[in-house]
C-alpha distance (Angstrom), angle and dihedral (degrees) to the residues before:
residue distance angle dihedral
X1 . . .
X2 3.72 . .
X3 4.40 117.3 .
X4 3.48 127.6 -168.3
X5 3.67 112.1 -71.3
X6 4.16 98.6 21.5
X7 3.98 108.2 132.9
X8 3.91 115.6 -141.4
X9 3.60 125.2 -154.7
X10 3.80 114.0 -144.6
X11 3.92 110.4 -156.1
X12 4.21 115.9 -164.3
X13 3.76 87.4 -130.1
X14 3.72 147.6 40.4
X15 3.60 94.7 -131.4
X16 3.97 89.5 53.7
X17 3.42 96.5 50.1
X18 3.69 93.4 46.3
X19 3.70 93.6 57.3
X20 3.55 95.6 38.4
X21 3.93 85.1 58.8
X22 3.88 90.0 51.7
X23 4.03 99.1 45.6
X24 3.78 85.4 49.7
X25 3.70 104.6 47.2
X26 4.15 80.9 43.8
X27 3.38 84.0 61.6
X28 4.01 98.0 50.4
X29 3.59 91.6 -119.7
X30 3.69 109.0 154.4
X31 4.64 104.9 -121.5
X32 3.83 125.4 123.7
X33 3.93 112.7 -149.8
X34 4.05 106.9 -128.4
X35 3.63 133.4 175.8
X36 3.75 103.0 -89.1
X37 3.89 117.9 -118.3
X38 3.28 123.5 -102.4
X39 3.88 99.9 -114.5
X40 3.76 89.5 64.6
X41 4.25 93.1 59.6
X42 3.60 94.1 -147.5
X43 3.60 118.1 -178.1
X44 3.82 98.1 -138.0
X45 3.62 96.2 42.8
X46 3.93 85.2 -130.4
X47 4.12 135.0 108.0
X48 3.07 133.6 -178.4
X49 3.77 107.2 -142.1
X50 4.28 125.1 -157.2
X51 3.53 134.2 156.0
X52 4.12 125.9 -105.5
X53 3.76 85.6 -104.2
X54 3.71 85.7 74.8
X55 3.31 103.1 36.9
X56 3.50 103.3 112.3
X57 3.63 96.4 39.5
X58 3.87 89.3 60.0
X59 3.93 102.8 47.0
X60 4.12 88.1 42.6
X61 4.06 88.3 54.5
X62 3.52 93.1 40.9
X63 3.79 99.1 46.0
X64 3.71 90.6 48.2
X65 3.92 87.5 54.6
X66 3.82 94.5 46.5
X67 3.95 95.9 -118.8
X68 3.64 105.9 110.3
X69 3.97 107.3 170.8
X70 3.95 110.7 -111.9
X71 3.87 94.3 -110.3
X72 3.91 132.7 -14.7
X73 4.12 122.6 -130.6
X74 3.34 130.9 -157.7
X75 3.83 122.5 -158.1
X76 3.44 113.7 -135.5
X77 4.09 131.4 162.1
X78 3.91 90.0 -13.0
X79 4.05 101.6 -49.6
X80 3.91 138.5 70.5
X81 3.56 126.3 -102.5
X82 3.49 118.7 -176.0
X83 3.25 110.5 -125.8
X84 4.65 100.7 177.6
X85 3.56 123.8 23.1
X86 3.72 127.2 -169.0
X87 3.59 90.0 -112.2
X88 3.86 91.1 59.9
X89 3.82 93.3 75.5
């Protein structure tokens, strides 16, 4: 389940996701991958969700593995912005 204020990493592929999950959770970093809502159109159907308190921790381990997600959403007052695309690196 997503609240107000989670962050959800949308990966391009099944494969990324799935090891993104893996490096992160090797890393103690506290996520849950979920099936990603349908607003969002991911391609993988999968997110990995975290809170803002992590943020930084999770785009620093997954730039330094080369698996940045595809774009980042935030919920907020029942919709998704997105709030860090690929293309803002």
């Amino acid at each position: 389940m997503v609240k107000e204020g989670h962050l959800l990493a949308v990966f391009n592929s099944t494969h990324r996701v799935m090891k993104a999950e893996s490096i992160l959770k090797s890393r103690g970093l506290q996520m849950l991958l979920i099936p990603a809502p349908r607003q969002l159109k991911a391609d993988c159907g999968l997110a990995i969700r975290f809170t803002e308190e992590n943020r930084d921790a999770v785009m620093q381990t997954l730039q330094q593995e080369n698996l940045l997600p595809e774009f980042i959403a935030r919920l907020t007052a029942g919709s998704y912005e997105t709030v860090w695309g690929s293309n803002d690196q």
